[in-house]
C-alpha positions in Angstrom: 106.0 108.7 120.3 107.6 106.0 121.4 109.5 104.7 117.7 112.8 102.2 118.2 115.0 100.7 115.7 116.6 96.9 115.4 118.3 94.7 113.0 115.5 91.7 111.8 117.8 89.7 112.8 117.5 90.2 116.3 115.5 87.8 118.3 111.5 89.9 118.8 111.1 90.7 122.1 107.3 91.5 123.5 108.6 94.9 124.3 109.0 95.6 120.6 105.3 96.4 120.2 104.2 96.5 116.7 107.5 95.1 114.0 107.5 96.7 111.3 110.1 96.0 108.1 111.1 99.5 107.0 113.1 98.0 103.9 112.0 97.6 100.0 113.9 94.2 100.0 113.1 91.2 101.8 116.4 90.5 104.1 118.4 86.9 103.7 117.5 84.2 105.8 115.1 85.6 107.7 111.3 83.4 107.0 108.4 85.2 107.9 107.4 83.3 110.8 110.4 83.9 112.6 110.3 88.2 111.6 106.9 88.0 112.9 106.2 90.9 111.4 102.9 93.4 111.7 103.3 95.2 109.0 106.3 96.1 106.1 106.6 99.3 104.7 108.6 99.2 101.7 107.3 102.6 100.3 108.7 104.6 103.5 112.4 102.7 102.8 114.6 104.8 100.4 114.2 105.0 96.9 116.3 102.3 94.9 118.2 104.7 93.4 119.2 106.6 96.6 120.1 103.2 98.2 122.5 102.4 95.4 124.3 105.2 95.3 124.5 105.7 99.1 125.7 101.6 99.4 126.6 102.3 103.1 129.6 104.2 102.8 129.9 106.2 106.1 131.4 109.2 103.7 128.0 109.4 102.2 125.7 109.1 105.4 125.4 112.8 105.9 124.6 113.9 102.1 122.1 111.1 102.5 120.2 111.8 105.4 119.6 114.8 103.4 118.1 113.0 100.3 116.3 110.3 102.6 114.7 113.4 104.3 113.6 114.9 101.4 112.3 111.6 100.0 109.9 111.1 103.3 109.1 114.6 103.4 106.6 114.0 100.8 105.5 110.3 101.9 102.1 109.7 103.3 103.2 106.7 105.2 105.2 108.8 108.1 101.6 109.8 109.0 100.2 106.3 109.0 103.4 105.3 111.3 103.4 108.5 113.4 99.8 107.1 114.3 101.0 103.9 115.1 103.3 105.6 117.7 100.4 107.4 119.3 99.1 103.8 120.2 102.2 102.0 121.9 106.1 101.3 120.7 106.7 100.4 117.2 110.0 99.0 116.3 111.6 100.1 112.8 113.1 96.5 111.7 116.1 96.8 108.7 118.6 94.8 107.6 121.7 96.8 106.9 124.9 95.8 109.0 125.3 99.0 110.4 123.5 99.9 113.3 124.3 103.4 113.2 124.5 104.3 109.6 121.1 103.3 107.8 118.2 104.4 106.4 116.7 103.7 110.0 118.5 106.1 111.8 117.0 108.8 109.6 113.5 107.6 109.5 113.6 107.3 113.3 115.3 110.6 113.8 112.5 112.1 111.9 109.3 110.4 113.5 111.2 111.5 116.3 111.2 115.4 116.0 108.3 116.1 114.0 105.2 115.2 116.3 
């Protein structure tokens, strides 16, 4: 399935098939028009408690990929976007700094192995 990942702040590109925000909170400065967005999932994004306590301290990534998994191991939305895969590329849009330790990385990872 063909699943990507890309800050919203990133300028869409065509070859980003369907956007979709993967985050519970709106990012800053981005409008609507210019996320031109398909869809946002805000129930597949971390819990609020998880996301607090992991506050994107690299020291933590690894205990919460853990949690994360276990929180989308029970969510019926990885089904809904695992079918959206089997149609063309979707992009997983967030808006943490870190391209390589968010929530993102996870949820990708996991769409990833588990057909």
């Amino acid at each position: 399935m063909p699943f990507a990942i890309k800050r919203i702040y990133a300028e869409p590109e065509d070859a980003d098939g369907v956007r979709i925000l993967v985050d519970r909170l709106w990012p800053r400065g981005v409008s609507k028009a210019k996320a031109r967005l398909d869809d946002w999932m805000k129930e597949i994004a971390p819990t609020p408690e998880l996301r607090q306590w992991f506050g994107h301290r690299a020291e933590r990534f690894a205990e919460f990929r853990r949690r994360y998994e276990a929180e989308l191991a029970g969510n019926p939305l990885l089904g809904e976007l695992r079918t959206k895969g089997k149609h063309g590329a979707v992009t997983l849009l967030y808006g943490a700094h870190d391209p390589e330790i968010n929530h993102a990385v996870v949820l990708k990872a996991v769409l990833d192995e588990r057909p």
